[in-house]
GUKOLTI-375086 format. One record per residue: residue in three letters; x negated, y, z of N, C-alpha, C, CB in turn. Coordinates in steps of 0.1 Angstrom, whole numbers, plus 5000, padded with zeros to 4 digits. Last residue first. Glycine has a CB too. Layout:
# residues N
ALAXYZXYZXYZXYZ
...
***
This chain:
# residues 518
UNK528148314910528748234907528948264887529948244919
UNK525448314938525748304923527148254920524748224915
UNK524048474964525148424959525348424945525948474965
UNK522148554991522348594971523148434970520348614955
UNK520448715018521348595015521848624995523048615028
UNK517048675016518048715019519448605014517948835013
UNK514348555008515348594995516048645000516048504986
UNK511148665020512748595025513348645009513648705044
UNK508148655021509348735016510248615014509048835001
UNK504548805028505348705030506748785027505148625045
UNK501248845031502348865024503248795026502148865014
UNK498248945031499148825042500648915036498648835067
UNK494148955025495848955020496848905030496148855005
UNK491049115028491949025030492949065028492048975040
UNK488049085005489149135015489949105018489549205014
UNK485849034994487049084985488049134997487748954976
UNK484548785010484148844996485248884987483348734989
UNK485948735035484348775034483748865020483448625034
UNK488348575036488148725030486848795034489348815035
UNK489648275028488448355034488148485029487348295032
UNK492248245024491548155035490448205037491248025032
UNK495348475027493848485021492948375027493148635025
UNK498448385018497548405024496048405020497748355031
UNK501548395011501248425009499348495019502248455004
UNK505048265013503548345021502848315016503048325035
UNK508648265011507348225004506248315013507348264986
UNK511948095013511048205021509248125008510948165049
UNK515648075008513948025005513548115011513248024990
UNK518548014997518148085011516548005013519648045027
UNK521648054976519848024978519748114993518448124962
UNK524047894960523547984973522147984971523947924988
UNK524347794938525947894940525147994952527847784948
UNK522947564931523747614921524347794928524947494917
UNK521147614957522047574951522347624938522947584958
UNK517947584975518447644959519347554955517247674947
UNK516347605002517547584999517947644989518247615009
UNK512847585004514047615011515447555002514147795013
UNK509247755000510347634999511947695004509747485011
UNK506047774994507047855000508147714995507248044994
UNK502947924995503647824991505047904995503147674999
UNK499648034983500848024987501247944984501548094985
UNK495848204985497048074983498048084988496747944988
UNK493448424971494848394976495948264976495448484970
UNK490248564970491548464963492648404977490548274954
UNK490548874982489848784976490348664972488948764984
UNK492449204971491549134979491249014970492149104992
UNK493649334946492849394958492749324968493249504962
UNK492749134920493849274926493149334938495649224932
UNK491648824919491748964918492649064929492348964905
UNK493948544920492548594914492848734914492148544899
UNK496648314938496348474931494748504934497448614941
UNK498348024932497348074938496948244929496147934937
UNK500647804948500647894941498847944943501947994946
UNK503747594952502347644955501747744944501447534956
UNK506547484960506047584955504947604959506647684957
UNK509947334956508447314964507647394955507647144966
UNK513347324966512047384955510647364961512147574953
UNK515647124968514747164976513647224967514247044983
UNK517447034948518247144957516647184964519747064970
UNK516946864928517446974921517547104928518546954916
UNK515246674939516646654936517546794933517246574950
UNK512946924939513146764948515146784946512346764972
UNK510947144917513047044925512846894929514847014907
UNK508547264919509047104914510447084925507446954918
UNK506047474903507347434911507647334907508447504909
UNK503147664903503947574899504947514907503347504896
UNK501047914889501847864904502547784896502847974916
UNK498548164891498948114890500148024901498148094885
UNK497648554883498848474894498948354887500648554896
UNK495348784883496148674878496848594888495248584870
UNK494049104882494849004890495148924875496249084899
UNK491949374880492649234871493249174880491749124862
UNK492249654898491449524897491949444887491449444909
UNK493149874908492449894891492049764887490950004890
UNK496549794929495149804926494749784913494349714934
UNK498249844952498449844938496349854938499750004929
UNK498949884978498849754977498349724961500149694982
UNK498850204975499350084987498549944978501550074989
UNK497350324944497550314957498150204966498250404958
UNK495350304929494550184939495950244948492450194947
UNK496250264895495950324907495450254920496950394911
UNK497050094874496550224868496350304880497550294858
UNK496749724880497649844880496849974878498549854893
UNK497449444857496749554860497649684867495949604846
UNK497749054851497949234851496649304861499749284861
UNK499248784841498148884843498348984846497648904834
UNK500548454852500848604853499048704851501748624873
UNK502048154849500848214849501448374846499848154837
UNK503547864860503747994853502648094858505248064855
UNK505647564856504747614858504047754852504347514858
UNK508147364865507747454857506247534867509247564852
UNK510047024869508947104869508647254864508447044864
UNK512746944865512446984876511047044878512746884886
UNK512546994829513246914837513147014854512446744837
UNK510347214822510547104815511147034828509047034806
UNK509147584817509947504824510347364819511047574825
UNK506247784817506847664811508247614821505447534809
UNK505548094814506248014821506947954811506948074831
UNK503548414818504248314807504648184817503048274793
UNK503248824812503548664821503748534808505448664832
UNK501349084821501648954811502148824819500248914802
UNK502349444832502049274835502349194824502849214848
UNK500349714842501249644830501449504834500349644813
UNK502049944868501549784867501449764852502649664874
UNK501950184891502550184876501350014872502250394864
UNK503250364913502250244910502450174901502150164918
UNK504250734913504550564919503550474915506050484913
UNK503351044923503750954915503650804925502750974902
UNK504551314938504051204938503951064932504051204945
UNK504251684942504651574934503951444934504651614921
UNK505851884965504851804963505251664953504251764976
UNK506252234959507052064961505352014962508351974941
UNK504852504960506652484962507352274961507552604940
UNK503552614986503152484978504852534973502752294988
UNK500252805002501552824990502052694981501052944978
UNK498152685024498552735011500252715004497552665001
UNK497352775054498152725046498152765032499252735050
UNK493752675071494852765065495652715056494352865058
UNK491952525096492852505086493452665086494052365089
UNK490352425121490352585115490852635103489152635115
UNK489852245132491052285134491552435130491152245147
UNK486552245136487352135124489752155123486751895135
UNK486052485149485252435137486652355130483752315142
UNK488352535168487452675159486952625149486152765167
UNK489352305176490352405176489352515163490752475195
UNK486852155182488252095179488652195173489252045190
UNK484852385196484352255180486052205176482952035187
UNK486052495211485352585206484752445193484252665219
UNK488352345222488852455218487452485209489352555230
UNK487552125226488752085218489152255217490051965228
UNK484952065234484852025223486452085217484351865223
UNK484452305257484052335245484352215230482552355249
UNK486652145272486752305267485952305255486152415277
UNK484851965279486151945274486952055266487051905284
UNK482852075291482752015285483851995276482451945290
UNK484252195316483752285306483552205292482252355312
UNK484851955329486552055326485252155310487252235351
UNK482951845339483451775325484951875316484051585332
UNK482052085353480752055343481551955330479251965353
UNK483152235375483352115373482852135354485252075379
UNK484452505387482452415387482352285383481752405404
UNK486452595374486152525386484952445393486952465387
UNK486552715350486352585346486052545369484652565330
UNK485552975356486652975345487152795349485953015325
UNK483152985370484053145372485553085366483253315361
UNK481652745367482252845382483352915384481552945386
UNK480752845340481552715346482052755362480352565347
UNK479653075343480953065340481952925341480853105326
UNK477652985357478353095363479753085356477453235362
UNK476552805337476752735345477652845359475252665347
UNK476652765306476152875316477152865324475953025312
UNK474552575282475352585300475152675301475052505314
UNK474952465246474552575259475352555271474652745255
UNK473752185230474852285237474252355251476252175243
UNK472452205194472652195210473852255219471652245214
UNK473152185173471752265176471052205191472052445178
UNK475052225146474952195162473752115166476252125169
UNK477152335122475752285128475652315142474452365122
UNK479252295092478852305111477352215110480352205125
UNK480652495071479152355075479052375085477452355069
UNK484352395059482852475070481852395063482652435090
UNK487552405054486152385052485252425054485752385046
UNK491052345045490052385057488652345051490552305072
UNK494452345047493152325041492052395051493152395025
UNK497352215041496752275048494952285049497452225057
UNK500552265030499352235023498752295032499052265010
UNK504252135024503152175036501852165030503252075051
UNK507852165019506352105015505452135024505652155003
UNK510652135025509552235035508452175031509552245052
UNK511351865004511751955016510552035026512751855025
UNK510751864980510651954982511452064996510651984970
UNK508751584959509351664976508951764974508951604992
UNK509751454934509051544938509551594951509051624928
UNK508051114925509351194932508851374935509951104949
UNK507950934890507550994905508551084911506151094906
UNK506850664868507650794876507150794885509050794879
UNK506550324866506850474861507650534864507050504849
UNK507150034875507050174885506650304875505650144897
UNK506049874848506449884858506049994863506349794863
UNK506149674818505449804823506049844833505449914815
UNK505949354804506249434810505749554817506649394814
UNK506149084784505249154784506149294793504649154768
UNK506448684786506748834784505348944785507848864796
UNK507348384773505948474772506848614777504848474753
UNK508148054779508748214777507448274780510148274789
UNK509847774771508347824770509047944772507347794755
UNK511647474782511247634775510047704779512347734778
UNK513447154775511847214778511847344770510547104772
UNK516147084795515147124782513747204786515947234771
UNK515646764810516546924808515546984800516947054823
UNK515746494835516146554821516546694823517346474813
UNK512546414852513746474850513946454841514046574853
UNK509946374861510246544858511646564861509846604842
UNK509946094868509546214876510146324877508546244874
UNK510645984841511145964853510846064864510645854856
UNK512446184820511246144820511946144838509746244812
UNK513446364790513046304802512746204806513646304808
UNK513646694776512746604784513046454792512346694794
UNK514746874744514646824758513746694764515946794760
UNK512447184731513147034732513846994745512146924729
UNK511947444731511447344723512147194722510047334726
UNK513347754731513747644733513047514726514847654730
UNK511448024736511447934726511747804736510047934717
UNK511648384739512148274746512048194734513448274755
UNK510048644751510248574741510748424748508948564731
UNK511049034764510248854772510748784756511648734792
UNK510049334777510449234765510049064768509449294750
UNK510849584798509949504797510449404783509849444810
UNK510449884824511049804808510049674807510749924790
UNK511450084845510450014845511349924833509849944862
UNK511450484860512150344849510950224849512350394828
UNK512650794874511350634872511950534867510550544887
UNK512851034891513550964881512250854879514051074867
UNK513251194922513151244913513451084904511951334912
UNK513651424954514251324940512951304933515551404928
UNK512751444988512651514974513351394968511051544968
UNK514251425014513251545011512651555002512351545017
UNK516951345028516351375021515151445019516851385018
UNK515651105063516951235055515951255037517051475069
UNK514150975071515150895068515851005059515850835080
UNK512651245100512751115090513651035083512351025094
UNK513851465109513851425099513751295091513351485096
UNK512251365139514151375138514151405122515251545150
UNK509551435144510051325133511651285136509051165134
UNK509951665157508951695144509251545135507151715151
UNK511251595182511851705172511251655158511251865176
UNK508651485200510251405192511051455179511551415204
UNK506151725188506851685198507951595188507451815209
UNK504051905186504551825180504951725190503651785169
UNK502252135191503152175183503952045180502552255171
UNK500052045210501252125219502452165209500552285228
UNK498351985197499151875203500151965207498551795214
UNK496652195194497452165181498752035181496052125170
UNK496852505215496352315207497452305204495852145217
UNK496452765229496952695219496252585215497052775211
UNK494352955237495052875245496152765236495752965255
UNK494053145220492853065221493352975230491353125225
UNK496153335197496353255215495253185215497753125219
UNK496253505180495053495184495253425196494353615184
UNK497953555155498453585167496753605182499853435169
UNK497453365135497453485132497853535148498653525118
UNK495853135150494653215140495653375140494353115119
UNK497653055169495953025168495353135163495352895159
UNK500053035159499853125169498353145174500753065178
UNK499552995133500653155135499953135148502953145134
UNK499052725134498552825127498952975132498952795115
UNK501552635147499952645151499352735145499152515149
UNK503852635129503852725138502052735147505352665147
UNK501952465108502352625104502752715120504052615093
UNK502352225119501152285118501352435115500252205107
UNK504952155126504452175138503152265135504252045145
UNK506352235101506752335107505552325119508252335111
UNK505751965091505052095078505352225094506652135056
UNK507651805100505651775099504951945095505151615080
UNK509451875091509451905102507751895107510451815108
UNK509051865054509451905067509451895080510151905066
UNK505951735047506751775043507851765055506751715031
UNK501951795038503451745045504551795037503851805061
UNK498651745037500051735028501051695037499951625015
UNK495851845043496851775046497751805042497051765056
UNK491951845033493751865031494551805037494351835020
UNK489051935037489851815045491051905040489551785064
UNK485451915041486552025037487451885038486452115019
UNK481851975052483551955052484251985043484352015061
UNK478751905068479251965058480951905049477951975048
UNK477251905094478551865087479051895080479451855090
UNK474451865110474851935098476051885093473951935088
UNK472651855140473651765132474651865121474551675143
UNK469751775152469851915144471151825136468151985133
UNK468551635185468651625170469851735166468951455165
UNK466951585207466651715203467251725188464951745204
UNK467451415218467751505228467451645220466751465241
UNK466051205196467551185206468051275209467451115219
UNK465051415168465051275182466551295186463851305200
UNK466251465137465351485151465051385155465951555163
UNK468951505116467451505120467051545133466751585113
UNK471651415103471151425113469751425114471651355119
UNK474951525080472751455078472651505093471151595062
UNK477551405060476551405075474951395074477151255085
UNK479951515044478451455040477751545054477751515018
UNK483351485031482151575041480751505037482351555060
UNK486751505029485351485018483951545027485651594999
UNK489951375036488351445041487551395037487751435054
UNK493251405033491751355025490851455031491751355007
UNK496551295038495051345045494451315035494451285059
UNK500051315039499151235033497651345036499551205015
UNK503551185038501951295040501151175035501351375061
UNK507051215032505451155030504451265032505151105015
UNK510451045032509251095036507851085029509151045048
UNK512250985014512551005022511551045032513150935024
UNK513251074979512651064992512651085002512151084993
UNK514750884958515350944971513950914980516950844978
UNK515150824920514450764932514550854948512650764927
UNK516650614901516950754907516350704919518550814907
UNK515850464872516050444885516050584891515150354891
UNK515850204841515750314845516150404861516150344835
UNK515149944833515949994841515550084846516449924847
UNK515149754798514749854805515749874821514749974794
UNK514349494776515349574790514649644792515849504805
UNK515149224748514349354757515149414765513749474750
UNK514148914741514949004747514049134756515848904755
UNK514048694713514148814718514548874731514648844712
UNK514648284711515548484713513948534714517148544733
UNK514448044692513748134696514348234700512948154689
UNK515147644688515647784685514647884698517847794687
UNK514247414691513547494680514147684680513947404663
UNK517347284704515947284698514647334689516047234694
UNK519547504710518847374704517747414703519347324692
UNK520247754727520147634734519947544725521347594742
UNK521547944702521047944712521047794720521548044719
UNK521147934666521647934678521147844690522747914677
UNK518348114656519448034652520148004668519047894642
UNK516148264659516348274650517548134644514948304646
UNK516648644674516848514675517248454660517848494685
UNK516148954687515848864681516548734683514648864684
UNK517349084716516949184705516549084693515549274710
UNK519949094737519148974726518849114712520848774719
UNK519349294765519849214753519049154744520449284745
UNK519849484795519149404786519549344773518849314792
UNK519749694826520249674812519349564802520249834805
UNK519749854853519249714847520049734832519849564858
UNK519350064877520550034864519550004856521650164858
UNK518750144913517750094899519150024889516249934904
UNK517350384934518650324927518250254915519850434923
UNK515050364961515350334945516650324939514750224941
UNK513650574987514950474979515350484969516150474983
UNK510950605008511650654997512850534992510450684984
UNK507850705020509450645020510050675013510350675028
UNK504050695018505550725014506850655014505450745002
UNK500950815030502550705034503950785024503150735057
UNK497650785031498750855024500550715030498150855001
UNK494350925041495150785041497150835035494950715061
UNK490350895039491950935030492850835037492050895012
UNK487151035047488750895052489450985043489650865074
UNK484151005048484851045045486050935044484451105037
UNK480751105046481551035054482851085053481151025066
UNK477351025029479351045028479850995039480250965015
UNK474551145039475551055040477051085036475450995052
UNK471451255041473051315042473751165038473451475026
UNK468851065063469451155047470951145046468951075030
UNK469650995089468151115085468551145070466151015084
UNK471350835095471550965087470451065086472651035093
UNK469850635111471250615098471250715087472850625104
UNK468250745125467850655119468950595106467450565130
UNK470150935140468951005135468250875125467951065147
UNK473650905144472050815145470850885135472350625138
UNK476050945160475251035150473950995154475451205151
UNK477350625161477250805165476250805154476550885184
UNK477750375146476850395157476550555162475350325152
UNK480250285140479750195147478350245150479750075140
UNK481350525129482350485141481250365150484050405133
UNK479550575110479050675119480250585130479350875113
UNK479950305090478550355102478750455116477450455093
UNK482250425081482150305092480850285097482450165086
UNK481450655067482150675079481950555089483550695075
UNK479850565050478950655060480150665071478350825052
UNK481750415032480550335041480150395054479150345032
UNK484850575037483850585031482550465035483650735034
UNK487950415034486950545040485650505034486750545059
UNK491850465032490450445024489350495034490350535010
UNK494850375028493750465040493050405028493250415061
UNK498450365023497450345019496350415030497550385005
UNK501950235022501050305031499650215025501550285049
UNK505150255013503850245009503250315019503650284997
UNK508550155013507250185021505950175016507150105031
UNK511650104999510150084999509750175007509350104985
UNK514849994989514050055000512550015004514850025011
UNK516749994963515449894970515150024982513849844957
UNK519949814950519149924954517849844963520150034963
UNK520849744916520049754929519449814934519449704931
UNK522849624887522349704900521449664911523349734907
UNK523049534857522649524868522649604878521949494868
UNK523649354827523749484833524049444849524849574826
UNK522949164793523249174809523149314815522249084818
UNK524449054760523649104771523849074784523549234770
UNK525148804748524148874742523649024751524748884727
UNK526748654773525548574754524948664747526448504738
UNK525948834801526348804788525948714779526248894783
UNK525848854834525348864823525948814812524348824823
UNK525249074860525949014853525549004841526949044855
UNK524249154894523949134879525349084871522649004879
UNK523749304926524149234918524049244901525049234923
UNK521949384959521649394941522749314931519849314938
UNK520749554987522249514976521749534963523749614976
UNK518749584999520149545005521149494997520849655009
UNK515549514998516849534985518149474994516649414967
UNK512549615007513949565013514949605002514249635029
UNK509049645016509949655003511249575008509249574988
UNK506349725027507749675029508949735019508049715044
UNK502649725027503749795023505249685028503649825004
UNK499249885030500449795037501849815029500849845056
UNK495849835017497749895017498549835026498849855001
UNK492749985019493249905023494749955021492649865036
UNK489150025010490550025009491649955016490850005000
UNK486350175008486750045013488450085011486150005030
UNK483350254993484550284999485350174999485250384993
UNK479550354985480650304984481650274995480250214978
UNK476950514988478450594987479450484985478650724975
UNK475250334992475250405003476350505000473850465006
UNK475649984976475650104977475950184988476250124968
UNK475949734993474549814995474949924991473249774988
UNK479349655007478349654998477049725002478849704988
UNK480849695028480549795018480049755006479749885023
UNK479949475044481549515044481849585031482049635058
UNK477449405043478649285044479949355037478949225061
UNK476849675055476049645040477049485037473549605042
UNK477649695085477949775065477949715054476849875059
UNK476249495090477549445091478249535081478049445105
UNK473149615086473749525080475449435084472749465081
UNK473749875106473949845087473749725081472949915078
UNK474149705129475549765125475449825107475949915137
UNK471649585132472949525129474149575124473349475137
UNK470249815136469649715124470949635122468249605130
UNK471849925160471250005147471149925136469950075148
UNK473249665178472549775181472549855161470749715189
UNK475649495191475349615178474349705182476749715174
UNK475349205204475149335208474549405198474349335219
UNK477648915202476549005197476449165202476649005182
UNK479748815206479348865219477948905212479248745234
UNK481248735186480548655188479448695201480048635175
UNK482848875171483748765180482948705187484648665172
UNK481949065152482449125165483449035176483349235160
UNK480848935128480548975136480849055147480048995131
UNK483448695122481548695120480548765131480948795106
UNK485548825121485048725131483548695132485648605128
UNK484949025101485349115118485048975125487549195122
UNK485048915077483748985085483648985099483649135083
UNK487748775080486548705079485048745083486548685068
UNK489248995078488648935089487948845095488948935092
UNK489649285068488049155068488349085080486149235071
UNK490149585051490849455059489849325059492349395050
UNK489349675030488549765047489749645054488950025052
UNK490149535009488649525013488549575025487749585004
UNK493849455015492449505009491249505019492749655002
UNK496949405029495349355020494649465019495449295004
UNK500449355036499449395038498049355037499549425044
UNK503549305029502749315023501049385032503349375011
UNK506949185027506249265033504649215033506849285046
UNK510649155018508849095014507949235021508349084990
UNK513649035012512749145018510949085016513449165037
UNK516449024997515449054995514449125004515549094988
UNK519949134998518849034990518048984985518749014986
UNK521449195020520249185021519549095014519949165031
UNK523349024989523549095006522349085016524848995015
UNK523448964960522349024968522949044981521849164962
UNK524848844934525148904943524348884953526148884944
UNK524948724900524648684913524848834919523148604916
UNK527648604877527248644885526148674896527748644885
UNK527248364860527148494850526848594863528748554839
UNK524948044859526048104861526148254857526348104875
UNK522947844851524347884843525147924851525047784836
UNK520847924868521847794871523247824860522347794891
UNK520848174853520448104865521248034870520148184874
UNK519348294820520348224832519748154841521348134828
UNK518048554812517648454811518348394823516348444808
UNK518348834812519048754803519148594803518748794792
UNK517048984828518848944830518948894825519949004828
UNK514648994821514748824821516348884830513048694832
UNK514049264809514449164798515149054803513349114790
UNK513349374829514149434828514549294817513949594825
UNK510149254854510549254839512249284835510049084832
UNK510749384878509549284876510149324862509349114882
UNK513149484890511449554890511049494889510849614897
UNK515149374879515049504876513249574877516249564887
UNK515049124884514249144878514049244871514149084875
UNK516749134906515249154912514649154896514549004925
UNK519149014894518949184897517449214902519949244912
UNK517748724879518948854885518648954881519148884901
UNK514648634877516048674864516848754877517348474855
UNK511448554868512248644878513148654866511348804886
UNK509748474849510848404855511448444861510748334860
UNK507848604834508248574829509448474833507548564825
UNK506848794856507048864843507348784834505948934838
UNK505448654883507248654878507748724865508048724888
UNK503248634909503748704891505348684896503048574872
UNK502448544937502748714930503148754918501648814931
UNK501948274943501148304936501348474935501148224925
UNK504648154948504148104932502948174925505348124921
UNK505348284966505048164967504348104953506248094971
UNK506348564954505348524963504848374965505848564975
UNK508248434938507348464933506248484942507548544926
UNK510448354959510148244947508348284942511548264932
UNK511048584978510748474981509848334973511948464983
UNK509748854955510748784955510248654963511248764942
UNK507649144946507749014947509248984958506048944953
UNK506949404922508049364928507849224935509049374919
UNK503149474924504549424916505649334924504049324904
UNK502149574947502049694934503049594923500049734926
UNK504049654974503649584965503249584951504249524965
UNK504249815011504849744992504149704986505449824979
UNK505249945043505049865029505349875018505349765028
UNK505850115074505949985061504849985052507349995051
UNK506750325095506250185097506350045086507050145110
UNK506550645082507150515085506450415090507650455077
UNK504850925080506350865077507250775077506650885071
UNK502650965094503750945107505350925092503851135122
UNK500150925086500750805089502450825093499850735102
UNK499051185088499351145074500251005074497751125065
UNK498451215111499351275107499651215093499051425109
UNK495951025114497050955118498251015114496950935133
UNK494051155103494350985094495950995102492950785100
UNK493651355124494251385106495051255096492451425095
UNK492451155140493851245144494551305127493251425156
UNK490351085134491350995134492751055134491150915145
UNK488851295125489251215117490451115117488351175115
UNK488651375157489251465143489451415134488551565139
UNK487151175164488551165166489451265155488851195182
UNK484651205152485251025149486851125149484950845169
UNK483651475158484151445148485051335143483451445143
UNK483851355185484951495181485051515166484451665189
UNK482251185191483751135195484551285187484151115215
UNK479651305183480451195173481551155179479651055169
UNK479851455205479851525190480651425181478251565182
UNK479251305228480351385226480451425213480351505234
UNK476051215215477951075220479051205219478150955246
UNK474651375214474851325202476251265207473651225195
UNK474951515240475151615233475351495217473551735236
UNK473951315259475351365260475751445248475451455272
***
């Protein structure tokens, strides 16, 4: 009784922290902007993405026309939604939890050792995100373009530790954790709304445009006013050692754990605090502070702040093409090079810092079985319950203090990306590298490459396959198709993982909305 109750009150105290950190939305994103077309083509676009979407992929390709026309126009112009990484398996999860196997000890580290790797401190990841552009329009020039758009993003990230997915798959095991172990979860959500002003021009060229041989230049930047709209965020750093037997084992937790809010979130734990620690109610839980009220902020403001994303693309007109299959139309090469999501927001509605850290030890649990009688109605599970959520819940792991915050500053997911893209008649085909400088949501330290190729069935049907190496899960195929007029587009693209045993899994998918060119 004494190991199963302990590991539900640490498991759930973890879970409960993971989950406050969850409550600022139900979304997503992408560590690089993707688009109906580019999802399907694999996730690049640093050298083909043009409108207003290419405010957040590469700032330079306003320049590069679409269907020769000067305007397009966005009305829900865009939506894509995103979720991967390594603590996503479900290639593992069918392997081993579909198969009526019975987890005992030997199996559950080796289903670790599948998931984690062998290292005994290594961590697992995982993003979700949702990214939605209501309104974006462009316009462009013979020697520049200028743009708008707005985006509405979601990022949501968790992480945990090896020692943690042990301890959920077997308690506090004297055979797992006879030596200290990491066990430890992070998980972070941010809302927020991008205003984004596009700008570009012919920085180079070395004769005129559209013949043969001729070469532009073009650089952009679009710099963006960013609106937050929510975010927390949890991290628990601990290290579990268990010695004994069964009935007699000695369990050491050594803690410490932050939580980050920001208004109404920030009031339920503070008024707890006040009434737990400075006031002394021992009757007080920490459930009892959070009610409907506590997420009536969501959506409203709660910090600013500024972020730009630039980029330079080369364009070389080599010739025209044709040819029975491909078509006639000229054949262009384009190489870019682009830096994305720089910046951050600072929230500073009612910030919130809440901290906390022990070594608990537990020895055993004592009965005194008169006071069960006297307080608890002789009822042995009422005492029980008592002791985990007031005297271990509430005193050990719920034994947070606030610190003094004036904002919380949070930066965005900052990408370099290399692209390049051939176009010759109804074919093109286009390769993408990159990196992003964080593991948050969906962004990852990994290399990625995006290949993918396209082919116009009679100019109007796009056919699109695609395939993505790296980033944060394991190799990736897509397709995607639909309706590309001169004047209308209405496509969809997805984006999937076929086996995520080795790397983790992906599932992505993104509608163009309605966009209009004229």
């Amino acid at each position: 009784m004494m190991i199963h109750t302990a590991t539900k009150k640490i498991f759930a105290f973890s879970a409960i922290v993971a989950i406050a950190g969850v409550f600022a939305d139900v979304g997503m994103t992408q560590s690089i902007h993707n688009t109906s077309r580019s999802i399907a083509l694999g996730g690049g676009g640093g050298a083909y993405i043009n409108g207003y979407h290419a405010n957040f992929v590469n700032p330079a390709n306003l320049m590069i026309p679409d269907r020769d026309t000067r305007y397009t126009v966005g009305f829900i112009g865009g939506i894509q939604a995103s979720a991967g990484g390594s603590l996503i398996n479900t290639g593992l999860y069918n392997k081993h939890f579909t198969k009526g196997n019975v987890i005992d000890t030997e199996m559950a580290l080796q289903i670790s050792d599948d998931w984690f790797g062998s290292g005994s401190g290594s961590a697992a990841h995982m993003g979700v995100g949702l990214d939605v552009v209501p309104l974006g329009v462009s316009y462009r020039r013979d020697d520049m373009a200028f743009s708008v758009a707005a985006r509405a993003r979601t990022m949501g990230s968790a992480g945990m530790s090896k020692g943690m997915f042990e301890m959920a798959l077997t308690g506090l095991n004297t055979q797992v954790f006879n030596e200290p172990k990491k066990v430890n979860l992070n998980t972070e959500m941010i809302a927020m709304w991008e205003l984004s002003f596009g700008f570009s021009m012919e920085a180079w060229r070395n004769r005129e445009h559209f013949t043969p041989g001729s070469m532009r230049v073009y650089a952009g930047v679009a710099p963006k006013i960013l609106f937050g709209r929510g975010y927390a965020k949890m991290g628990l750093k601990s290290q579990l050692h268990v010695t004994g037997r069964e009935q007699e084992s000695r369990i050491v937790h050594d803690f410490n754990y932050y939580i980050h809010t920001v208004g109404n979130l920030t009031d339920g734990f503070s008024d707890y605090y006040q009434e737990r620690r400075v006031r002394g109610n021992k009757d007080a839980l920490l459930d009892d502070f959070f009610d409907d009220d506590t997420f009536s902020d969501l959506g409203g403001l709660s910090g600013m702040g500024l972020g730009f994303d630039l980029g330079g693309t080369f364009e070389w007109y080599i010739d025209d093409v044709s040819l029975p299959v491909i078509g006639t139309g000229p054949r262009i090469l384009r190489a870019s090079l682009s830096i994305l999501d720089i910046g951050g927001i600072n929230f500073r509605n009612n910030p919130g810092d809440f901290q906390a850290g022990e070594v608990f030890v537990w020895e055993g649990l004592t009965v005194d079985f008169d006071y069960i009688d006297e307080e608890h109605e002789g009822k042995f599970s009422n005492y029980l319950e008592y002791v985990l959520e007031d005297s271990i819940g509430s005193d050990i792991y719920g034994n947070f203090s606030p610190r003094d915050v004036k904002n919380h500053r949070v930066g965005l997911t900052p990408v370099v990306n290399a692209g390049g893209a051939l176009s010759m008649g109804r074919l093109s085909v286009m390769l993408d590298v990159g990196k992003g400088t964080n593991n948050r949501s969906i962004n990852s330290r990994r290399l990625y490459s995006a290949l993918g190729s396209e082919y116009r069935i009679a100019e109007v049907v796009p056919v699109r396959v695609g395939m993505r190496v790296g980033g944060n899960s394991a190799i990736n195929l897509s397709a995607g198709t639909g309706i590309d007029l001169r004047n209308f587009e209405f496509t969809i693209g997805v984006m999937s993982t076929p086996s995520s045993s080795r790397g983790g899994m992906n599932l992505s998918a993104a509608w163009s909305g309605l966009v209009v060119r004229f």
